[in-house]
N, C-alpha and C positions, 0 to 999 in steps of 0.2 A: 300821656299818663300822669302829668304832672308834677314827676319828681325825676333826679337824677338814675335813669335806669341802669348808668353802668357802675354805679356806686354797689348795684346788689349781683348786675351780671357780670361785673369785671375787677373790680377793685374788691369788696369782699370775700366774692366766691373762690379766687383762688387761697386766702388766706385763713379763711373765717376754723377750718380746724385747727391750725396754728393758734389762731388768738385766743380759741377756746381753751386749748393744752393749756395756754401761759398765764392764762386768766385776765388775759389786756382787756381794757377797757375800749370801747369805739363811741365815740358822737361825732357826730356828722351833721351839716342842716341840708343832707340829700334830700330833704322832704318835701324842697320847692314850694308847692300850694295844695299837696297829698301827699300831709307826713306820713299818715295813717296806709294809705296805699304801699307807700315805700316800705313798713314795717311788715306788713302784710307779706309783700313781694319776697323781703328779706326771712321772712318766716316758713316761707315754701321752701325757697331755697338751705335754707336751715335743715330745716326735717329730709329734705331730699339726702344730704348729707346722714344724715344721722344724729342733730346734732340738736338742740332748745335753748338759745341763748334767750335771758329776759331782755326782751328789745320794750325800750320805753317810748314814749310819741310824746314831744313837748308841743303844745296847741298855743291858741290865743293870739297870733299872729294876724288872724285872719278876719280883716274888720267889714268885710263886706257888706253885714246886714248896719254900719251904721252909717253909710253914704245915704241915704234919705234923711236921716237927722242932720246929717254936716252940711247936705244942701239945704234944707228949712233956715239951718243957721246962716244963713248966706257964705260959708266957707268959702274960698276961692282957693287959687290956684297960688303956692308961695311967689315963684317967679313973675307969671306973665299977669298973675290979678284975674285972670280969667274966671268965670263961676265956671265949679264941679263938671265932668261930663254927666250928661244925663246915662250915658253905658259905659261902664267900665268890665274888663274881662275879670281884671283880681284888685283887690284894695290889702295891704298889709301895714301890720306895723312890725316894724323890727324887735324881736325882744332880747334879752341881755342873756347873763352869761346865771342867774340864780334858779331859775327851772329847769337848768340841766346840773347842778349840783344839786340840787336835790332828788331828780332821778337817779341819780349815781348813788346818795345816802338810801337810796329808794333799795339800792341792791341791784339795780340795771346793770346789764351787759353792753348793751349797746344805747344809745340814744341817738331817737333820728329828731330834729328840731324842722320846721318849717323855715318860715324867713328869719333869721336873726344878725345882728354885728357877727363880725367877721371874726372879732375877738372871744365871743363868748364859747367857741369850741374848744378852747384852751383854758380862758380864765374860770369856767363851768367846774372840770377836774380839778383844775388848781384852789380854788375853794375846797371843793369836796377832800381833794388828799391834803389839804393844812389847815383845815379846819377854819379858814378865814372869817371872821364876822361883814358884815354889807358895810363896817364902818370902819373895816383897815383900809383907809384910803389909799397909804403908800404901797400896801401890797397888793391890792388891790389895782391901781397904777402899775406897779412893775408885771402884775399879770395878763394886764389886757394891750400892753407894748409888745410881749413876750408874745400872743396870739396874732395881733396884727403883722411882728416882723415873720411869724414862721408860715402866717397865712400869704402872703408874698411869695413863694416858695422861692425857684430860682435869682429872683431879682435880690435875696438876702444874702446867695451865696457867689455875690459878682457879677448879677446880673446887670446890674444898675449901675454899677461902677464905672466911674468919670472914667477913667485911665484903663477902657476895655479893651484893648490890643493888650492889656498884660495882665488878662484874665486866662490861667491856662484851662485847653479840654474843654471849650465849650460843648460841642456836640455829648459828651458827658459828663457835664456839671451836675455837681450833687445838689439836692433838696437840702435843708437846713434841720437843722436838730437842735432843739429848744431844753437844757438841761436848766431845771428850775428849782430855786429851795424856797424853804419856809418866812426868809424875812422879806421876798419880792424879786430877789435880784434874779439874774439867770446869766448862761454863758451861752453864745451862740457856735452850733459846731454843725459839721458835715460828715456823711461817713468816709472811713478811708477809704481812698485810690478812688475815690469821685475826679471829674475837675470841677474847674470854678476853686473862688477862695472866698474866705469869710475874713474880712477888712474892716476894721472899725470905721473909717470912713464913707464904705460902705454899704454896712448897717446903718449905722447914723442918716 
């Protein structure tokens, strides 16, 4: 299908009236190489519900029609020097975190992104709710650290930790919870009676 299917039959669906109720926001780059499918899918399953989230589709990822140019150019290969394949299944480029704040200033409910950095699912709303400009570099910094460590999920909450024999509750180590303010910084936390621990050494 080409995007994450259990992002709309397992992870949304059983939430998706909840987030409506509360007004939560979602982006997600469940949209693999068919953001547009995924929105789609996510829109049936909506209305099944009862329910019309504005779900946004951030594009441009998808560079496939310029592999005949990059080969003309002689482009190679970064590592091996190799030239281009003559067939590739997908060709992307990664995009950041400012076309999903601006779906969000758009009025979106949900955003599904294609391929993007791993940080831009976080640093996107964080823009959007502080109004960041493209040229706060340091909050901008503290926002896309803030995405990266919470995109790690368990690994931030003791996952990763030298000193893993005195990580309590593995088998129920919590996800990490990213509370972020307006000048960049953030504090990193878990929900209560998880296990795992959130350790600065850790994090770091």
């Amino acid at each position: 299908m080409g995007y994450a299917t259990d992002f709309v039959d397992i992870a949304m669906k059983s939430v998706l009236p909840e987030v409506m109720r509360r007004g939560i926001k979602v982006v997600a780059n469940a949209g693999g190489i068919n953001p547009r499918g995924c929105a789609e899918a996510l829109r049936i399953m909506a209305e099944a519900q009862g329910l019309s989230p504005r779900i946004a589709v951030v594009e441009g990822d998808d560079v496939a029609h310029l592999m005949p140019r990059l080969r003309e150019a002689s482009t190679s290969d970064m590592f091996t020097g190799e030239p281009l394949p003559e067939k590739v299944l997908s060709a992307s480029a990664y995009l950041g975190a400012l076309p999903v704040a601006r779906a969000l200033d758009a009025g979106a409910d949900i955003v599904i992104t294609g391929r993007g950095v791993d940080s831009a699912a976080t640093l996107g709303p964080l823009i959007h709710e502080f109004g960041w400009s493209s040229e706060d570099y340091d909050r901008l910094a503290g926002g896309s650290l803030a995405g990266h460590i919470i995109e790690c999920g368990c690994q931030a909450t003791g996952g990763l930790h030298t000193d893993w024999e005195s990580v309590p509750d593995w088998p129920n180590i919590g996800y990490p919870i990213i509370e972020c303010h307006g000048d960049g910084s953030f504090v990193v936390t878990k929900p209560p009676g998880t296990g795992g621990v959130v350790l600065r050494a850790g994090v770091a």
